[in-house]
LUMNU-835166 format. One record per residue (C-alpha): residue in one letter; chain; z, x, y. Coordinates in steps of 0.05 Angstrom, whole numbers, padded with zeros to 5 digits. Last residue first. Example, Ala and Ser with C-alpha at 12.3 -4.5 7.8 and 13.67 -1.06 7.14 Angstrom:
% residues 2
@type=s, mol=A, w=00143, u=00273, v=-00021 .
@type=a, mol=A, w=00156, u=00246, v=-00090 .
This chain:
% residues 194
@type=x, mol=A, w=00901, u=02636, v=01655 .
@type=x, mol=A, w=00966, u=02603, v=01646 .
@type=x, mol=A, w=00974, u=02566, v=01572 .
@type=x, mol=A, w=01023, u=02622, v=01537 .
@type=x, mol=A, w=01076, u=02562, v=01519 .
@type=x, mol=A, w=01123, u=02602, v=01574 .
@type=x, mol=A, w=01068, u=02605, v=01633 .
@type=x, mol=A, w=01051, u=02537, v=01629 .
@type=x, mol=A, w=01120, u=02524, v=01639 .
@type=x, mol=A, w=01125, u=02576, v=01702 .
@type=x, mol=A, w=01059, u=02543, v=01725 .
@type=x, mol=A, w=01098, u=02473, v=01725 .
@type=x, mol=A, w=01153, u=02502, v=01755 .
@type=x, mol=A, w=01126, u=02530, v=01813 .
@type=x, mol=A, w=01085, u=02467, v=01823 .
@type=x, mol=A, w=01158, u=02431, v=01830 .
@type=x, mol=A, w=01176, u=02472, v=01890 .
@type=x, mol=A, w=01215, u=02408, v=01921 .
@type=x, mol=A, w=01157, u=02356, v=01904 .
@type=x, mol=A, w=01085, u=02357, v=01881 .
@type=x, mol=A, w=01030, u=02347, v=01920 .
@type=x, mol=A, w=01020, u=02414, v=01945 .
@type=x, mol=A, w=01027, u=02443, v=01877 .
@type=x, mol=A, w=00970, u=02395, v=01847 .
@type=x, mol=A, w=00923, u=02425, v=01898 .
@type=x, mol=A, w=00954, u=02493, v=01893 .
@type=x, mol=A, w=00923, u=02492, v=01820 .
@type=x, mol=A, w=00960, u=02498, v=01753 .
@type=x, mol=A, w=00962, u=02428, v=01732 .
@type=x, mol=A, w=00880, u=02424, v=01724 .
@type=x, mol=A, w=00874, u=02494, v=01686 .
@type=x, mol=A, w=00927, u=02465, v=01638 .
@type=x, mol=A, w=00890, u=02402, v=01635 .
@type=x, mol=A, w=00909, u=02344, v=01659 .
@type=x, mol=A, w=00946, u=02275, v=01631 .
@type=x, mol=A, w=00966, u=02237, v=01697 .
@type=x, mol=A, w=01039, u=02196, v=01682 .
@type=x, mol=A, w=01041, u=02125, v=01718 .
@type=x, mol=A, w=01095, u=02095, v=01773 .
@type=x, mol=A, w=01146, u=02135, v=01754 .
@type=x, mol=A, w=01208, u=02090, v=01796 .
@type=x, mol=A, w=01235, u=02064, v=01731 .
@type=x, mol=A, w=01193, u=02066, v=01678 .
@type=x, mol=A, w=01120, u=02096, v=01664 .
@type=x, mol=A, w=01085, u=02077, v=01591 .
@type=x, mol=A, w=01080, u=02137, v=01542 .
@type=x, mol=A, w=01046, u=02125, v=01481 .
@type=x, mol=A, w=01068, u=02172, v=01427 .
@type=x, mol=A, w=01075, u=02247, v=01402 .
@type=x, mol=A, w=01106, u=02283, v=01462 .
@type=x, mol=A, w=01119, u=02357, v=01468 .
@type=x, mol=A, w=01172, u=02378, v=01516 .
@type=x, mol=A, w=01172, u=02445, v=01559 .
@type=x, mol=A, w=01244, u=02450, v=01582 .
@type=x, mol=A, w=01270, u=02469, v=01648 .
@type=x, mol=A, w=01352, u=02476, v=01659 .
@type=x, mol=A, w=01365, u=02442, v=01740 .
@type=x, mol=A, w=01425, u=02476, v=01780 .
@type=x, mol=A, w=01421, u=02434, v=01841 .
@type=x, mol=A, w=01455, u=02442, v=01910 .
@type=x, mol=A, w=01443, u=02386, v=01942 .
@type=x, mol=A, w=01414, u=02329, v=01985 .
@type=x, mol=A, w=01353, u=02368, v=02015 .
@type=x, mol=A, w=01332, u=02380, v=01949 .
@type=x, mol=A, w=01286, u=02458, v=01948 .
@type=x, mol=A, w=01259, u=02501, v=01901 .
@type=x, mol=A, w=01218, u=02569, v=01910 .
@type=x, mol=A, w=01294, u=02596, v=01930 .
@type=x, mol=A, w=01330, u=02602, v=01995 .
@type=x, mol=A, w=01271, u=02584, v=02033 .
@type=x, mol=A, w=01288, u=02509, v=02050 .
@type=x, mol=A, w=01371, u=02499, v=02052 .
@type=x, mol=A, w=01381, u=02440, v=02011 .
@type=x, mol=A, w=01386, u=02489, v=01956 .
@type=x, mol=A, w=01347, u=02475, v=01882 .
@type=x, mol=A, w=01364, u=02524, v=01831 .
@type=x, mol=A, w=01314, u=02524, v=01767 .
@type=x, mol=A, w=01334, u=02559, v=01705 .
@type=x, mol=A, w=01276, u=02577, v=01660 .
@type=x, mol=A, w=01241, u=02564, v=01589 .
@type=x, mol=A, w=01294, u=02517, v=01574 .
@type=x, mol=A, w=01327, u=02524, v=01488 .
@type=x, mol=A, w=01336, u=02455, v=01458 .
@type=x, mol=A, w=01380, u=02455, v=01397 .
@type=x, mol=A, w=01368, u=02404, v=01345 .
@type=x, mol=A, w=01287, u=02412, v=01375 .
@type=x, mol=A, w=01265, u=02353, v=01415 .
@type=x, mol=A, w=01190, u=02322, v=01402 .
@type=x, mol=A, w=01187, u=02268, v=01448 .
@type=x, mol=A, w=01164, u=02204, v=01423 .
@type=x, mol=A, w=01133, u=02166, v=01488 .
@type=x, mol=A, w=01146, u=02101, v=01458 .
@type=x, mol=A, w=01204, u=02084, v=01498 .
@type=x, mol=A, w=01179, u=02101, v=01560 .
@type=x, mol=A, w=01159, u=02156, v=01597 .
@type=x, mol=A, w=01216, u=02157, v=01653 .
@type=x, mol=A, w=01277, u=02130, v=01624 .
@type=x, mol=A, w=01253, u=02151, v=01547 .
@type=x, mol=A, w=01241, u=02230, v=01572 .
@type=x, mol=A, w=01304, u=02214, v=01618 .
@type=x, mol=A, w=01355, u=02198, v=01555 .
@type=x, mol=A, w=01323, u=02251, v=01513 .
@type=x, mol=A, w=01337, u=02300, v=01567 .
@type=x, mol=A, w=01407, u=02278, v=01568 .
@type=x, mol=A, w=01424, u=02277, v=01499 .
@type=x, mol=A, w=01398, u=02348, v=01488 .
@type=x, mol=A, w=01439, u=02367, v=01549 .
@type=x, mol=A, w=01500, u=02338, v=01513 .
@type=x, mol=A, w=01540, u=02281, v=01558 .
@type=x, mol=A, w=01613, u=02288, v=01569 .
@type=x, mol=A, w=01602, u=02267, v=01645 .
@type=x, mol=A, w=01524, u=02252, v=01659 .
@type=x, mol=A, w=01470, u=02306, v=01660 .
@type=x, mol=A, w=01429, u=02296, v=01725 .
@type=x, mol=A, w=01348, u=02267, v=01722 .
@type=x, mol=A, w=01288, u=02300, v=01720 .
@type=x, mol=A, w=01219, u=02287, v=01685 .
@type=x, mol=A, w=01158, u=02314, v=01731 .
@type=x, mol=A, w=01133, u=02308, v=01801 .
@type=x, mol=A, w=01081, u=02280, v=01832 .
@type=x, mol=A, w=01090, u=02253, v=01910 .
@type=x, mol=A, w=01066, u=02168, v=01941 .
@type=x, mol=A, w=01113, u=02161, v=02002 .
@type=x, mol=A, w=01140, u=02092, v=02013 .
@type=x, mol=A, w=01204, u=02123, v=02040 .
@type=x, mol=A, w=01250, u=02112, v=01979 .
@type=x, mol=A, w=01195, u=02163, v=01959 .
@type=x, mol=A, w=01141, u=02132, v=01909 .
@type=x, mol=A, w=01129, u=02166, v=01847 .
@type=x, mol=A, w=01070, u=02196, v=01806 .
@type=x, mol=A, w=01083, u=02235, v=01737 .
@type=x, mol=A, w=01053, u=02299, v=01713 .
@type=x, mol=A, w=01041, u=02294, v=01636 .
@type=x, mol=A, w=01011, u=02363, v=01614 .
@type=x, mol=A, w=00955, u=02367, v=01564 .
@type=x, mol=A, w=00925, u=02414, v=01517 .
@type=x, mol=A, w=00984, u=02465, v=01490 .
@type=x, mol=A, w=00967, u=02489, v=01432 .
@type=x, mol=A, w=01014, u=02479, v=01375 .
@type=x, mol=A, w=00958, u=02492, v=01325 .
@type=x, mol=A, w=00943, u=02424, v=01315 .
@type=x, mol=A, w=00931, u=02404, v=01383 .
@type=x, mol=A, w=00989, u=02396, v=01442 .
@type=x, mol=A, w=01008, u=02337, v=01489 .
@type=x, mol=A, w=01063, u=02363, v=01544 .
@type=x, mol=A, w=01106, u=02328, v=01579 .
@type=x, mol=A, w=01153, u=02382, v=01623 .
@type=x, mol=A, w=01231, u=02365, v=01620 .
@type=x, mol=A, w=01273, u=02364, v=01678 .
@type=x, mol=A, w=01352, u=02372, v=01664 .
@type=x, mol=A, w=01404, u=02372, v=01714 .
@type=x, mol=A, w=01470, u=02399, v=01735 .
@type=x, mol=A, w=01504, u=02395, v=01803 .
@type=x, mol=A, w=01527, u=02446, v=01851 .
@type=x, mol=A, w=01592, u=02435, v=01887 .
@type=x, mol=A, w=01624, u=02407, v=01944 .
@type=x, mol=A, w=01583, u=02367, v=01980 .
@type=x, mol=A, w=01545, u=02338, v=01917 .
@type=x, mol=A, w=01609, u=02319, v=01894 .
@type=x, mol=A, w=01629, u=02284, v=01959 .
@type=x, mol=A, w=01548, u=02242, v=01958 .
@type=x, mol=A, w=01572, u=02221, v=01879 .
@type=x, mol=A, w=01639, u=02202, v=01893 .
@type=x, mol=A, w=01615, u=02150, v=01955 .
@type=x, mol=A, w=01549, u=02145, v=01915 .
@type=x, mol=A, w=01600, u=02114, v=01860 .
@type=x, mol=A, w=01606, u=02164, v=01799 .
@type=x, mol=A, w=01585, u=02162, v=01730 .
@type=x, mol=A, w=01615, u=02196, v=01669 .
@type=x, mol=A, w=01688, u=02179, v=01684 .
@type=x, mol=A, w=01666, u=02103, v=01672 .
@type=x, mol=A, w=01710, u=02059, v=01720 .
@type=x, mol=A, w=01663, u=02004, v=01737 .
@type=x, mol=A, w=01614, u=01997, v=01794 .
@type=x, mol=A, w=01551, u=02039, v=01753 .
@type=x, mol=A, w=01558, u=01994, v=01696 .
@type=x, mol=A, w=01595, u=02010, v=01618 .
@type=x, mol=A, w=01566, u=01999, v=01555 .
@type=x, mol=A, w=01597, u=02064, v=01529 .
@type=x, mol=A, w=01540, u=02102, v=01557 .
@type=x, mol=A, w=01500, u=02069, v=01614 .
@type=x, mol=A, w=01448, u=02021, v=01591 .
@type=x, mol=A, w=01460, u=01975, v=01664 .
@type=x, mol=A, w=01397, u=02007, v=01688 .
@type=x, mol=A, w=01438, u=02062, v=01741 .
@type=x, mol=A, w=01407, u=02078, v=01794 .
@type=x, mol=A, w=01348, u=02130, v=01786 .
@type=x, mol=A, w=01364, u=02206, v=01805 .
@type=x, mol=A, w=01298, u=02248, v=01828 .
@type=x, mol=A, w=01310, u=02309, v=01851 .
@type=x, mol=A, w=01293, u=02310, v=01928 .
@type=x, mol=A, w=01248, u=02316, v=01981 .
@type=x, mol=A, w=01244, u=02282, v=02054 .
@type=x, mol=A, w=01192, u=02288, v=02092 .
């Protein structure tokens, strides 16, 4: 099985109005794209949907379900590379809307702080994460949402659970590249792991 972060094709909304063929330095072709990922690590952000109470609680976490270029059904959660020139704020924001939908309403600070640094290696075993294509160097942010969110892209729909619900190996061994690790390492950092 193959496992890796997910990195949708370009919408034809890239920055500067510009497509995924023309000569915008802040996407590459998947000729530049698969030599970059060769050479060096590459940066992402994944963010963790999260529905909280009043207090701040955390009460919900938004695990979404994709199908593999291979027809295989995995969770996993928001992800997505930061682009050339693009703000991790920005970027985040951008896959939070990509992936939950327009209406989702995340609740970014001005300066976004990520409860952990993930490093994927396409070598299983060297860390609890794992992309067979790459090297990855993801930053992990818990994100509360206010609004409706409606799957895009490849998310096919987004399970609301419990924090008790998202913490068990069940969920873990359906979820992609060591991303059950992550989610209990989130749940961890909002003080919702029991």
């Amino acid at each position: 099985m193959s496992v890796r972060t997910p990195d949708p094709e370009p919408t034809g909304d890239e920055p500067f109005g510009q497509s995924a063929g023309s000569s915008n330095p802040g996407w590459l072709s998947e000729v530049e794209l698969a030599e970059a990922r060769r050479r060096m690590p590459m940066l992402y952000v994944e963010g963790v949907p999260v529905r909280v109470d009043g207090m701040g609680q955390v009460t919900e976490i938004g695990i979404l379900l994709r199908a593999t270029p291979m027809g295989e059904m995995t969770r996993t959660i928001v992800s997505g590379r930061v682009r050339y020139g693009e703000t991790v704020r920005d970027a985040l924001f951008r896959h939070l809307e990509n992936d939950l939908g327009p209406m989702a309403f995340p609740l970014l600070p001005p300066q976004p702080s990520p409860f952990t640094v993930a490093e994927y290696f396409p070598i299983p075993g060297v860390s609890a994460f794992h992309d067979d294509r790459q090297h990855a160097v993801s930053l992990a942010f818990v994100v509360p949402v206010s609004g409706t969110c409606e799957p895009r892209q490849d998310a096919l729909e987004v399970t609301w659970m419990t924090p008790e619900e998202a913490a068990t190996d069940a969920l873990a061994d359906e979820m992609e590249g060591g991303r059950g690790t992550l989610i209990r390492l989130a749940l961890a950092s909002v003080g919702a792991l029991r």
